[in-house]
Structures are given as C-alpha cells and as structure tokens.
PDB file of N, CA, C and O in Angstrom:
ATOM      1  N   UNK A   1     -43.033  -2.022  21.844  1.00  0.00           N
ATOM      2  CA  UNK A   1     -42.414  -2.756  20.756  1.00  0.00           C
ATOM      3  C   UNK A   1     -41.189  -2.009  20.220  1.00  0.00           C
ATOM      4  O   UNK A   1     -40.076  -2.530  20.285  1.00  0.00           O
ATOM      5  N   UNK A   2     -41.367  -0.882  19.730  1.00  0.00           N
ATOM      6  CA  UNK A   2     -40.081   0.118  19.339  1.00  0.00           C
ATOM      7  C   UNK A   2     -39.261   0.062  20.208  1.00  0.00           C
ATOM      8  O   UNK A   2     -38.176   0.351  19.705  1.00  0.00           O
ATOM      9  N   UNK A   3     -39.124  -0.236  21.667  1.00  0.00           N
ATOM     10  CA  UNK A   3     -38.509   0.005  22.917  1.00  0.00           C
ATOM     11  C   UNK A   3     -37.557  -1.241  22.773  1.00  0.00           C
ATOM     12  O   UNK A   3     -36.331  -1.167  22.864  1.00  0.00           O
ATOM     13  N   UNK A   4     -38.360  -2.538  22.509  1.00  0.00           N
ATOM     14  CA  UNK A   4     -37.922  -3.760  22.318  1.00  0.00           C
ATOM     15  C   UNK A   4     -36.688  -3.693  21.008  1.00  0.00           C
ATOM     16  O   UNK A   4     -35.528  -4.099  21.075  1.00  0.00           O
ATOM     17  N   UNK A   5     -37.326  -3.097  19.935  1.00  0.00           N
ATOM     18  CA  UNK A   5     -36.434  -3.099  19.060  1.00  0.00           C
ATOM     19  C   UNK A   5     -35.242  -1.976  19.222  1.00  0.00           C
ATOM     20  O   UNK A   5     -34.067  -2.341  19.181  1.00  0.00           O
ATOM     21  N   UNK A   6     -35.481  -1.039  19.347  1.00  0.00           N
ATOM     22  CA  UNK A   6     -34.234  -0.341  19.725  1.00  0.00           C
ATOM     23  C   UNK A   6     -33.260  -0.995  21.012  1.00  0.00           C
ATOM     24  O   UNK A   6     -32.101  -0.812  20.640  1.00  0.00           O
ATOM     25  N   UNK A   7     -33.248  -1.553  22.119  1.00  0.00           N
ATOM     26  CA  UNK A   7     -32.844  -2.574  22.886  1.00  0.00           C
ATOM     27  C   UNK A   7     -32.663  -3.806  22.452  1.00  0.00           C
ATOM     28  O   UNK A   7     -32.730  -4.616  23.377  1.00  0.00           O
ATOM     29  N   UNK A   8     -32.410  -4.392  21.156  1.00  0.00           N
ATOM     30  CA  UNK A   8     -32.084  -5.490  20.568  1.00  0.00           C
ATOM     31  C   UNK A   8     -31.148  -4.648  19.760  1.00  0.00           C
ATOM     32  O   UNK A   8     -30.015  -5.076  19.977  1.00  0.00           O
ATOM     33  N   UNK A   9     -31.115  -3.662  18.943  1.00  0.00           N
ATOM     34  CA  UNK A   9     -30.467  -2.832  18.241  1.00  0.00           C
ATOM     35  C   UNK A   9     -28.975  -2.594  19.036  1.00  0.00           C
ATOM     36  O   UNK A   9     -27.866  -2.906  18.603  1.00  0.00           O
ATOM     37  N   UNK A  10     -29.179  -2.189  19.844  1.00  0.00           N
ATOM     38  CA  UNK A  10     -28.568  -1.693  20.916  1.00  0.00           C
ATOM     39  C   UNK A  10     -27.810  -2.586  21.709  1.00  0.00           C
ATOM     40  O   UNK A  10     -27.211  -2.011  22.618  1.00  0.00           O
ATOM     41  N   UNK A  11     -27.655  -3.751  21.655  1.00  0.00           N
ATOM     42  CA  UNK A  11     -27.104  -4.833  22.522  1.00  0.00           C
ATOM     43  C   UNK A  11     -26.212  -5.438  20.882  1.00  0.00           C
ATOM     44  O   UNK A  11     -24.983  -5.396  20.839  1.00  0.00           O
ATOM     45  N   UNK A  12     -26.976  -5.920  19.752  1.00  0.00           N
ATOM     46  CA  UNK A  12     -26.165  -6.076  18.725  1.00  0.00           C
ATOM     47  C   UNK A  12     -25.353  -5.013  18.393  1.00  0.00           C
ATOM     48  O   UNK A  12     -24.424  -5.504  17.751  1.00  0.00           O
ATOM     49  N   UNK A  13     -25.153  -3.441  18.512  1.00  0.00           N
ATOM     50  CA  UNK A  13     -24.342  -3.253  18.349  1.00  0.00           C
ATOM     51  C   UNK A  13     -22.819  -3.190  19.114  1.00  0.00           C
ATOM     52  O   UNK A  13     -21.656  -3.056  18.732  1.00  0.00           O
ATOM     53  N   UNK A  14     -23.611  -3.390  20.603  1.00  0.00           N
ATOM     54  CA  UNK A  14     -22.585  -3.753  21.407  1.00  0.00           C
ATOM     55  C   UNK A  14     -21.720  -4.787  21.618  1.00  0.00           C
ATOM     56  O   UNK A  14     -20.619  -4.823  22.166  1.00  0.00           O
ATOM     57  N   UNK A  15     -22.569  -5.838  20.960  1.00  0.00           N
ATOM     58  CA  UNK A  15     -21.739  -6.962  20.582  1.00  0.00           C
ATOM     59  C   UNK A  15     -20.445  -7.031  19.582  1.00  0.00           C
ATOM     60  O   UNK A  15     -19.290  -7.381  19.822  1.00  0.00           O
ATOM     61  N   UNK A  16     -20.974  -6.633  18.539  1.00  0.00           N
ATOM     62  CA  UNK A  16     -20.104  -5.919  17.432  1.00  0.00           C
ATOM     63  C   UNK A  16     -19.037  -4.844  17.337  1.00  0.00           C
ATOM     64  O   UNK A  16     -18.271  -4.711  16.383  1.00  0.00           O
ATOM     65  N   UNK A  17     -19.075  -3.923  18.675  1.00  0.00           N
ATOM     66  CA  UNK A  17     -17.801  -3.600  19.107  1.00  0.00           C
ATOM     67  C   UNK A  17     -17.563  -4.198  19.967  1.00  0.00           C
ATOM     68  O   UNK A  17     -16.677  -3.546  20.519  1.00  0.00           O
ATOM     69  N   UNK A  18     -17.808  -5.418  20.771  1.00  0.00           N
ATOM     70  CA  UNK A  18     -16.822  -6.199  21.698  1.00  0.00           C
ATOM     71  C   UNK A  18     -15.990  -6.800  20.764  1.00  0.00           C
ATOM     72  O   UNK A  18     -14.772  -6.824  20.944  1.00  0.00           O
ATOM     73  N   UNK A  19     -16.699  -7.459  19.442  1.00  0.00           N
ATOM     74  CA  UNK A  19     -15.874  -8.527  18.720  1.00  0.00           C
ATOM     75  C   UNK A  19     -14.786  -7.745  17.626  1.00  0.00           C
ATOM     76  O   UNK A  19     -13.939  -8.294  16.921  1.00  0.00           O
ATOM     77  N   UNK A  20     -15.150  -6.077  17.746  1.00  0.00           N
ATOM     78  CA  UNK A  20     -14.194  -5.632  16.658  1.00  0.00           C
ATOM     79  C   UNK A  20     -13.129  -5.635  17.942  1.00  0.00           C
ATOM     80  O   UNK A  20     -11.982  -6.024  17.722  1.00  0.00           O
ATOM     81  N   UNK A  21     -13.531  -5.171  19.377  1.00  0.00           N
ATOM     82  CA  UNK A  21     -11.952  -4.610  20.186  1.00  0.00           C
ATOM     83  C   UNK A  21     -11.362  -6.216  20.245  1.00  0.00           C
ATOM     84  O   UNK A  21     -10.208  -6.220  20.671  1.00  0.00           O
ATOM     85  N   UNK A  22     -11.902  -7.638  19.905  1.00  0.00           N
ATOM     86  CA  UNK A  22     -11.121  -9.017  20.090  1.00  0.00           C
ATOM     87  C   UNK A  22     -10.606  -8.639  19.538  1.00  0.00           C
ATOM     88  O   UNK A  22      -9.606  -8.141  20.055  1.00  0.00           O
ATOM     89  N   UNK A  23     -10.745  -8.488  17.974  1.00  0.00           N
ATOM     90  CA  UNK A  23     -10.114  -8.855  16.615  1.00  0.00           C
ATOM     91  C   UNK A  23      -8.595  -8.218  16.640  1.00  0.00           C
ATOM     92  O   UNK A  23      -7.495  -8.673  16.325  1.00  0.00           O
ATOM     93  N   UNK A  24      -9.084  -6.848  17.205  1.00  0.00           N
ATOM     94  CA  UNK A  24      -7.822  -5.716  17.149  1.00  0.00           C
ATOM     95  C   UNK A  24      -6.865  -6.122  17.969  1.00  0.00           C
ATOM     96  O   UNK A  24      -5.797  -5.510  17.944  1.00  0.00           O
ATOM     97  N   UNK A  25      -7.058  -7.344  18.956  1.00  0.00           N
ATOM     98  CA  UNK A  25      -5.586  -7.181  20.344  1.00  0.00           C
ATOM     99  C   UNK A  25      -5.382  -8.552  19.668  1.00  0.00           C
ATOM    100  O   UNK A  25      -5.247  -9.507  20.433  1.00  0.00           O
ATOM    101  N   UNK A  26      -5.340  -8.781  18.336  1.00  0.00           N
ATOM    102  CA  UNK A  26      -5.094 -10.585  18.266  1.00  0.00           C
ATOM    103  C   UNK A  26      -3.823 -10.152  16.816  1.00  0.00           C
ATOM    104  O   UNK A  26      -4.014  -9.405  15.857  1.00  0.00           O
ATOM    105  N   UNK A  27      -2.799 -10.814  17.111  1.00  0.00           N
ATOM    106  CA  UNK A  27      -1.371 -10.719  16.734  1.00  0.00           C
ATOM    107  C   UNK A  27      -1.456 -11.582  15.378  1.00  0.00           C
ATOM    108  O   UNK A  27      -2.282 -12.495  15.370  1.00  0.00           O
ATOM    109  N   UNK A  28      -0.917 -11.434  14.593  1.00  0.00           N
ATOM    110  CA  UNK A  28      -0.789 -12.077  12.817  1.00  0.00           C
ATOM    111  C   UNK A  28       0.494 -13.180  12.835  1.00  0.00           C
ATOM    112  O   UNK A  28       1.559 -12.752  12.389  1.00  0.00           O
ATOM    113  N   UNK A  29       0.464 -14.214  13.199  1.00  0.00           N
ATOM    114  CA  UNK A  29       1.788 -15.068  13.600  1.00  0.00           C
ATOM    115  C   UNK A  29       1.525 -15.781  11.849  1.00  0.00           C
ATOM    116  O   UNK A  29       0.656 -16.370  11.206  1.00  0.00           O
ATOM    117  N   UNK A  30       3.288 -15.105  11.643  1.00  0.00           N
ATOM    118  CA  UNK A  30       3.305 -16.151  10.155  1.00  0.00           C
ATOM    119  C   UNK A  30       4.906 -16.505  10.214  1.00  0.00           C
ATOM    120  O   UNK A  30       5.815 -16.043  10.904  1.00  0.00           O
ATOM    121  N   UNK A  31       4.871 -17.469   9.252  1.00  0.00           N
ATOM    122  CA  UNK A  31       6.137 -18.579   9.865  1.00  0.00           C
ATOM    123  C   UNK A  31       7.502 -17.897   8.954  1.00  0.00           C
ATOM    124  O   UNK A  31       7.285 -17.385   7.856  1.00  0.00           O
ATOM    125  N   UNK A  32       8.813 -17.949   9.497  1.00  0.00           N
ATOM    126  CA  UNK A  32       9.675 -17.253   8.788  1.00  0.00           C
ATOM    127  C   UNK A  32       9.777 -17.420   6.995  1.00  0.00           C
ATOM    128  O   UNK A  32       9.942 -16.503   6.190  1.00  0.00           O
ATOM    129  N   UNK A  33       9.582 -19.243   6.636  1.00  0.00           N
ATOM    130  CA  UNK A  33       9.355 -19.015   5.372  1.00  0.00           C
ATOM    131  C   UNK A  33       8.468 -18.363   4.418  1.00  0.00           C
ATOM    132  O   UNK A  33       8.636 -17.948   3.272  1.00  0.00           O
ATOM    133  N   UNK A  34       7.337 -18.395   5.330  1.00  0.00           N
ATOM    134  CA  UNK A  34       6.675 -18.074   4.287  1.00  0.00           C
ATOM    135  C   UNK A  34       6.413 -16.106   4.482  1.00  0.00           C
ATOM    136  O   UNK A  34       5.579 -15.357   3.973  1.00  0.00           O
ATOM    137  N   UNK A  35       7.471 -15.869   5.370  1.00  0.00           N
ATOM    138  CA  UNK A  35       7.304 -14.120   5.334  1.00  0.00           C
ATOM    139  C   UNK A  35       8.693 -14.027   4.312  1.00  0.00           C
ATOM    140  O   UNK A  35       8.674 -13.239   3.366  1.00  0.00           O
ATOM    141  N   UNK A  36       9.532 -14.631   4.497  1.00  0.00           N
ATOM    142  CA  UNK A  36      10.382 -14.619   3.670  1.00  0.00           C
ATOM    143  C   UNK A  36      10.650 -14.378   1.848  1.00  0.00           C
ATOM    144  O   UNK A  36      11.420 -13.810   1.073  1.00  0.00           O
ATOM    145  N   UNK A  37       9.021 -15.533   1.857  1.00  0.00           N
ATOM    146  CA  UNK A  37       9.201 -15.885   0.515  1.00  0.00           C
ATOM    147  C   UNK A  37       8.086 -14.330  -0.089  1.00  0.00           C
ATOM    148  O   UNK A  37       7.953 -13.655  -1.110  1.00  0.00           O
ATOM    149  N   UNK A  38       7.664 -14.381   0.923  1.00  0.00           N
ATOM    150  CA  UNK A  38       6.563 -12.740   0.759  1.00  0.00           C
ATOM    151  C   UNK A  38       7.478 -11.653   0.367  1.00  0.00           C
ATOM    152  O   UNK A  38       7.433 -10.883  -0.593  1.00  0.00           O
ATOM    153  N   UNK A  39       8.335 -11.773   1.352  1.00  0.00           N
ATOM    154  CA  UNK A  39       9.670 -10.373   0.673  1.00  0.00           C
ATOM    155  C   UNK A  39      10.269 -10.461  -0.446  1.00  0.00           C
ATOM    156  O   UNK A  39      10.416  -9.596  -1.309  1.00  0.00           O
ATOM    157  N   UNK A  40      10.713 -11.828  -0.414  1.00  0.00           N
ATOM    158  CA  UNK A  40      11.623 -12.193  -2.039  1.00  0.00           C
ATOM    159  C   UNK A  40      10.235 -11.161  -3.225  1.00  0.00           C
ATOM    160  O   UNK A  40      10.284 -10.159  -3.939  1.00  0.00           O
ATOM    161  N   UNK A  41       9.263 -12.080  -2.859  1.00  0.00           N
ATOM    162  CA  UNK A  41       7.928 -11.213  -3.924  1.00  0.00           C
ATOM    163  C   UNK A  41       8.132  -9.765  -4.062  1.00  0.00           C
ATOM    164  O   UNK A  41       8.261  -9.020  -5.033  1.00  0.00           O
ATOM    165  N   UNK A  42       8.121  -9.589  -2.736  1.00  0.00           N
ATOM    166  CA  UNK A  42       8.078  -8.064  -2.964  1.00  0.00           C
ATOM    167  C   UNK A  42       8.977  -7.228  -3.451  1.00  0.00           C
ATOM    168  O   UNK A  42       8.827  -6.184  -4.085  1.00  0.00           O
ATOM    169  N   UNK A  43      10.040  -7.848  -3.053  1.00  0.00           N
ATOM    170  CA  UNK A  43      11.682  -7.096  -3.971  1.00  0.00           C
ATOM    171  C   UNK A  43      11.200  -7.462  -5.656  1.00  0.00           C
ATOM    172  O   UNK A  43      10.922  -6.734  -6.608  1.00  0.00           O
ATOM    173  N   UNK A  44      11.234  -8.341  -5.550  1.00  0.00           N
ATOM    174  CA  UNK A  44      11.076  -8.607  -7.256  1.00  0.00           C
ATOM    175  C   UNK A  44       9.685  -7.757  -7.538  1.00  0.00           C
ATOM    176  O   UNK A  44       9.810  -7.140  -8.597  1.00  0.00           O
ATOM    177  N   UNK A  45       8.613  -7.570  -7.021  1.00  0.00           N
ATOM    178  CA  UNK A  45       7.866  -6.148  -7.847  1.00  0.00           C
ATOM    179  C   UNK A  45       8.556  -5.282  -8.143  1.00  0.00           C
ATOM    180  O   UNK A  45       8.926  -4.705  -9.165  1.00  0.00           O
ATOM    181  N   UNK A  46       8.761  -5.232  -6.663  1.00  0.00           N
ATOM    182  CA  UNK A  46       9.802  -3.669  -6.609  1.00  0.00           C
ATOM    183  C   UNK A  46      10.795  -3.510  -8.075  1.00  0.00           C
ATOM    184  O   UNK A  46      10.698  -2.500  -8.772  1.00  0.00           O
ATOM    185  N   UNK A  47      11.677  -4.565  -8.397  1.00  0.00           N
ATOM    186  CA  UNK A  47      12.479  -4.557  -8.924  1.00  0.00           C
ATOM    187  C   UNK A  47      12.038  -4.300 -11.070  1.00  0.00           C
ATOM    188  O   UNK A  47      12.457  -3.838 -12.131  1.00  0.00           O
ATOM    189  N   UNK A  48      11.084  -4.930 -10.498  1.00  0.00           N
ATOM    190  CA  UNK A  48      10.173  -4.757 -11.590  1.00  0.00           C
ATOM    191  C   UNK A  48       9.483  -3.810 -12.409  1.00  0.00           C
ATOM    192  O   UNK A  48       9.545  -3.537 -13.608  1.00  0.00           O
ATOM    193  N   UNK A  49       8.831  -3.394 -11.480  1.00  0.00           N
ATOM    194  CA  UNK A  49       8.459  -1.502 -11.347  1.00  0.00           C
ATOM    195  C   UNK A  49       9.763  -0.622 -11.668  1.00  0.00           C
ATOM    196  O   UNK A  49       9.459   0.319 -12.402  1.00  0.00           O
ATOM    197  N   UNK A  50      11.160  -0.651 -11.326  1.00  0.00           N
ATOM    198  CA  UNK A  50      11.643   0.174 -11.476  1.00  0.00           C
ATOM    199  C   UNK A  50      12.498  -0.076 -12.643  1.00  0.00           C
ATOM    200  O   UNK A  50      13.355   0.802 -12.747  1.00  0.00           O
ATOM    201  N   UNK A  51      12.578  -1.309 -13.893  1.00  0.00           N
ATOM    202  CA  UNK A  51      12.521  -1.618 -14.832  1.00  0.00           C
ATOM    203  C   UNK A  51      11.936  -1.261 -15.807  1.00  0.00           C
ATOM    204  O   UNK A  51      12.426  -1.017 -16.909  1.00  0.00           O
ATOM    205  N   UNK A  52      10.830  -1.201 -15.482  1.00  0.00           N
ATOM    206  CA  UNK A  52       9.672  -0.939 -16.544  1.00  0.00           C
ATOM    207  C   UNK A  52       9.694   0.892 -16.421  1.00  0.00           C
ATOM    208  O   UNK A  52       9.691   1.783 -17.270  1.00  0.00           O
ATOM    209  N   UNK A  53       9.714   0.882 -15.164  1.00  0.00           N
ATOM    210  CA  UNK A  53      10.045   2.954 -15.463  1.00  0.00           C
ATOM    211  C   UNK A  53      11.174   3.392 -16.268  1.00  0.00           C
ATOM    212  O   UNK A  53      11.194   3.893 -17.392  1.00  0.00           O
ATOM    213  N   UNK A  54      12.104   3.099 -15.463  1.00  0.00           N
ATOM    214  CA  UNK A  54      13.148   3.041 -16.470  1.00  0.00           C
ATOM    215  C   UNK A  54      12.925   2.776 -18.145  1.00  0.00           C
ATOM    216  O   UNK A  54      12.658   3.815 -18.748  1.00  0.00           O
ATOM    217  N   UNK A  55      12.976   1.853 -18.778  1.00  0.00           N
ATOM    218  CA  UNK A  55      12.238   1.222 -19.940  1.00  0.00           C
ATOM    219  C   UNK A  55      11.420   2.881 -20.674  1.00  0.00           C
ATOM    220  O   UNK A  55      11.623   3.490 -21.724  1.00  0.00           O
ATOM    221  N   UNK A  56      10.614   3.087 -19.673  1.00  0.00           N
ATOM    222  CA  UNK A  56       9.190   4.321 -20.407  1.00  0.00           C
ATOM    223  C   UNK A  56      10.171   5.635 -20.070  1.00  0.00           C
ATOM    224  O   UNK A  56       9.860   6.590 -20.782  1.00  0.00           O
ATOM    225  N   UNK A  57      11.185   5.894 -19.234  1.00  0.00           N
ATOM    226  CA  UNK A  57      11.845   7.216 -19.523  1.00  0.00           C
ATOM    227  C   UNK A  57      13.057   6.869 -20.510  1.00  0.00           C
ATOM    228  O   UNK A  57      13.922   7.738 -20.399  1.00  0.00           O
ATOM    229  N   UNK A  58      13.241   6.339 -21.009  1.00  0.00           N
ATOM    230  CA  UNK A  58      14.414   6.017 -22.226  1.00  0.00           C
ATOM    231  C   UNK A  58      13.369   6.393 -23.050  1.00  0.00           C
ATOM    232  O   UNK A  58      13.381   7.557 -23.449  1.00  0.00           O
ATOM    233  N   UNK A  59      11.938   5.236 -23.595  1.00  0.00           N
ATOM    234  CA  UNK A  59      11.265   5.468 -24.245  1.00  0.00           C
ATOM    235  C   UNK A  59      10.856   6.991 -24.619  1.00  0.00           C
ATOM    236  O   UNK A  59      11.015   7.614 -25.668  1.00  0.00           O
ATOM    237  N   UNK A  60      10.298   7.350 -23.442  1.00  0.00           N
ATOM    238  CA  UNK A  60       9.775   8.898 -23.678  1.00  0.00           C
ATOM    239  C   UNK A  60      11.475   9.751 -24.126  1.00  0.00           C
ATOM    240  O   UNK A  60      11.223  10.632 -24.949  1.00  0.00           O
ATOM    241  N   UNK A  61      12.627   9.714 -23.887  1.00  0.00           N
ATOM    242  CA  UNK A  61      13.341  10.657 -23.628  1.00  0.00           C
ATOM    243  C   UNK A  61      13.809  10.266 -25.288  1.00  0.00           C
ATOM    244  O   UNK A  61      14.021  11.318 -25.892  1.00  0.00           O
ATOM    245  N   UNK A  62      14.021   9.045 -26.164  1.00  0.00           N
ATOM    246  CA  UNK A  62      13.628   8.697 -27.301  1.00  0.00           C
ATOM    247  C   UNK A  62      13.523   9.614 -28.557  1.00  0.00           C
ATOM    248  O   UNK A  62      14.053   9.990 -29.602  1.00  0.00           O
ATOM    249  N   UNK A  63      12.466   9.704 -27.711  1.00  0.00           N
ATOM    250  CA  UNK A  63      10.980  10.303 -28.505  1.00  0.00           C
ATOM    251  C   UNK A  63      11.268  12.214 -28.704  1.00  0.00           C
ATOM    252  O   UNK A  63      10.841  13.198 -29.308  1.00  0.00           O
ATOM    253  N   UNK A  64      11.983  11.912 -28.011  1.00  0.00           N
ATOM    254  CA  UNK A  64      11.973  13.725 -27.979  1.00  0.00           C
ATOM    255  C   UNK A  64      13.115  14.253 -29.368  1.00  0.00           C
ATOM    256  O   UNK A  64      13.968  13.509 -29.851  1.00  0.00           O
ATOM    257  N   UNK A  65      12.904  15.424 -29.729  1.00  0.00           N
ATOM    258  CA  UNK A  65      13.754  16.177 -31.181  1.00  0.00           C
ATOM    259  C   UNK A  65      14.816  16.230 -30.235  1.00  0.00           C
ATOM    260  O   UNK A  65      14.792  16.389 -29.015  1.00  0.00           O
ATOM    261  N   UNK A  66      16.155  15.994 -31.381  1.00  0.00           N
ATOM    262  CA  UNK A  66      17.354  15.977 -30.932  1.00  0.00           C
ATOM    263  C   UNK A  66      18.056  17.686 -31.383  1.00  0.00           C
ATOM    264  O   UNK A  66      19.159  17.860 -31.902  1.00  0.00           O
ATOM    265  N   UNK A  67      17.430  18.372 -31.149  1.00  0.00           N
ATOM    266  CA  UNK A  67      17.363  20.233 -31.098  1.00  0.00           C
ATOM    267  C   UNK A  67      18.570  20.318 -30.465  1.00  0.00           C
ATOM    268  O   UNK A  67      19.616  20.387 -31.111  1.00  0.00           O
ATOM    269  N   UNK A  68      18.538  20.322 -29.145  1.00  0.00           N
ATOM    270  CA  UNK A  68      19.645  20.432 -28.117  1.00  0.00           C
ATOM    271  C   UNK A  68      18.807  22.018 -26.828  1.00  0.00           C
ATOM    272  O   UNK A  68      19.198  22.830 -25.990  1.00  0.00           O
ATOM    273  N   UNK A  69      17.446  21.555 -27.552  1.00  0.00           N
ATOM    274  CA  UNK A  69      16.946  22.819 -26.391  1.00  0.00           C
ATOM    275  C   UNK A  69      16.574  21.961 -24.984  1.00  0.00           C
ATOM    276  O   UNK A  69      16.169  20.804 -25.093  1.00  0.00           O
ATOM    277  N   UNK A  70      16.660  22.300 -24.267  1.00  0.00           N
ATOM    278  CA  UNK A  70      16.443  21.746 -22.750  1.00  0.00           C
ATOM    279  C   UNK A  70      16.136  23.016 -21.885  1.00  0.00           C
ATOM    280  O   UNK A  70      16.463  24.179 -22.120  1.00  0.00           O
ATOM    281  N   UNK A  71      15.345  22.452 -20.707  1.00  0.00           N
ATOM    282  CA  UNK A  71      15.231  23.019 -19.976  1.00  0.00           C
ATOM    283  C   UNK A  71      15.203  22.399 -18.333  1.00  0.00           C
ATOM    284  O   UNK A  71      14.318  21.685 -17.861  1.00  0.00           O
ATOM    285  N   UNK A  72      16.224  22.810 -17.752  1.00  0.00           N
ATOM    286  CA  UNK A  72      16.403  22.066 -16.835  1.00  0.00           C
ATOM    287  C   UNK A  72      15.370  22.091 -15.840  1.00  0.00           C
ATOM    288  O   UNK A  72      14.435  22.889 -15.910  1.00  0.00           O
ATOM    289  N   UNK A  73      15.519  21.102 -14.750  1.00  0.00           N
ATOM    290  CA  UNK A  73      14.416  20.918 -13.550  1.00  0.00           C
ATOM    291  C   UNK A  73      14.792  20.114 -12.285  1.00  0.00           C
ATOM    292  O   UNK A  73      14.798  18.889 -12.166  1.00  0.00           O
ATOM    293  N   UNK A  74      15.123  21.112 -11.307  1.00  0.00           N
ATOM    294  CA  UNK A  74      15.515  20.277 -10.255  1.00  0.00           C
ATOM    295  C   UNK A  74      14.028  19.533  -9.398  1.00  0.00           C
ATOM    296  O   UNK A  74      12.895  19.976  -9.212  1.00  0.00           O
ATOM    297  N   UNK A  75      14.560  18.489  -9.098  1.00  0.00           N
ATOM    298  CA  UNK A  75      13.569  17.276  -8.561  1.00  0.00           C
ATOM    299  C   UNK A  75      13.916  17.475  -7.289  1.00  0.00           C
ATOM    300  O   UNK A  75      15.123  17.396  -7.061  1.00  0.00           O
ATOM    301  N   UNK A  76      12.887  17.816  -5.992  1.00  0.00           N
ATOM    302  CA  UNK A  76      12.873  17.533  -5.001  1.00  0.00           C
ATOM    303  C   UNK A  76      13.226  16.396  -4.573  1.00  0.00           C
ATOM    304  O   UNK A  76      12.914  15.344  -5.130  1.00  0.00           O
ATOM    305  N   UNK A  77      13.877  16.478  -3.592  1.00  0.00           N
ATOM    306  CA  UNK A  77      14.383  14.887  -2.623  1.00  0.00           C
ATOM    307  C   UNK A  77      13.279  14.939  -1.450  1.00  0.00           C
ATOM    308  O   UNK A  77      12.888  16.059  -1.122  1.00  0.00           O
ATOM    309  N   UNK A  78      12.802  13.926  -0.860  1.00  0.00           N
ATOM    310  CA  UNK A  78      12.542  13.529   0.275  1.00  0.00           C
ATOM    311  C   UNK A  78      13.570  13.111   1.250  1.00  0.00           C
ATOM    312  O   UNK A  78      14.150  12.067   0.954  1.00  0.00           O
ATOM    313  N   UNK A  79      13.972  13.767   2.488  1.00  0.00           N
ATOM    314  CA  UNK A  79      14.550  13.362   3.011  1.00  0.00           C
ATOM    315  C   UNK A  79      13.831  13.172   4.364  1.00  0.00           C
ATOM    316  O   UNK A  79      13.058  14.031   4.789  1.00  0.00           O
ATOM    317  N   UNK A  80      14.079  12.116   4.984  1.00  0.00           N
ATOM    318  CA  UNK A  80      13.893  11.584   6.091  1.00  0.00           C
ATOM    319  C   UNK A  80      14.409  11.925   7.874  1.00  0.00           C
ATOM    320  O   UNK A  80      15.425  11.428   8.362  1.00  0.00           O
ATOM    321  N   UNK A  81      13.556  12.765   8.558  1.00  0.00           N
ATOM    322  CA  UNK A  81      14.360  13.650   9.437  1.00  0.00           C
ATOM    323  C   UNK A  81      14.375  12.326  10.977  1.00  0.00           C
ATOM    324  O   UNK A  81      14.957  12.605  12.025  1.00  0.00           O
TER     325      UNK A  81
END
C-alpha cells in the first residue's frame, strides 16, 4: 500500500513538472494597444513618484533652521558599464 502511494505521489509530481516546463516555453502575446496604453500608465506613475518626492524634499528641506550650517554629501551615481 505505501508502495502504491508513494508511486501515485511520484507520477503526480511528475506531472506537475511536465505542466510547469509547458507553462515556461509559452510566449505572453499582447496587442500593441493595449501594451501601449500599459506604458502611458507606467510613465505617468513614474512621473508621479517623482513629483511627490520632489514635493517631500522641498517639504523636508523647508523644515530645516535657516543657520546657514550645512554639511555637504556627495551622492553616489550608478553608472551603467
């Protein structure tokens, strides 16, 4: 009986990686408008996000005593090789 069940075990899981390696060789076909209208979206987050940051470093920079003490800080770049 255990023999039986581990050999049913054993064939379902083989099934279950046949149907994950389908899934993986099968291509995402979407139509130019509507990838299009996906990007427009996405620029406008984008555009959005960097509004609203903007917006909270005015805010925060605001906020700070007008002393004249600073301390500078260079910001790493990412550059792309």
């Amino acid at each position: 009986e255990k023999i039986n069940k581990l050999n049913t075990k054993h064939s379902d899981l083989k099934a279950k990686i046949h149907e994950k390696e389908k899934l993986s060789s099968h291509c995402l076909l979407v139509p130019i408008s509507q990838f299009e209208s996906r990007i427009m979206q996405l620029i406008g987050l984008a555009r959005n996000s960097i509004m609203y940051l903007s917006l909270a470093i005015h805010f925060e920079e605001r906020k700070r005593p007008n002393d004249g003490i600073y301390m500078q800080r260079e910001v790493p770049l990412k550059h792309n090789l």
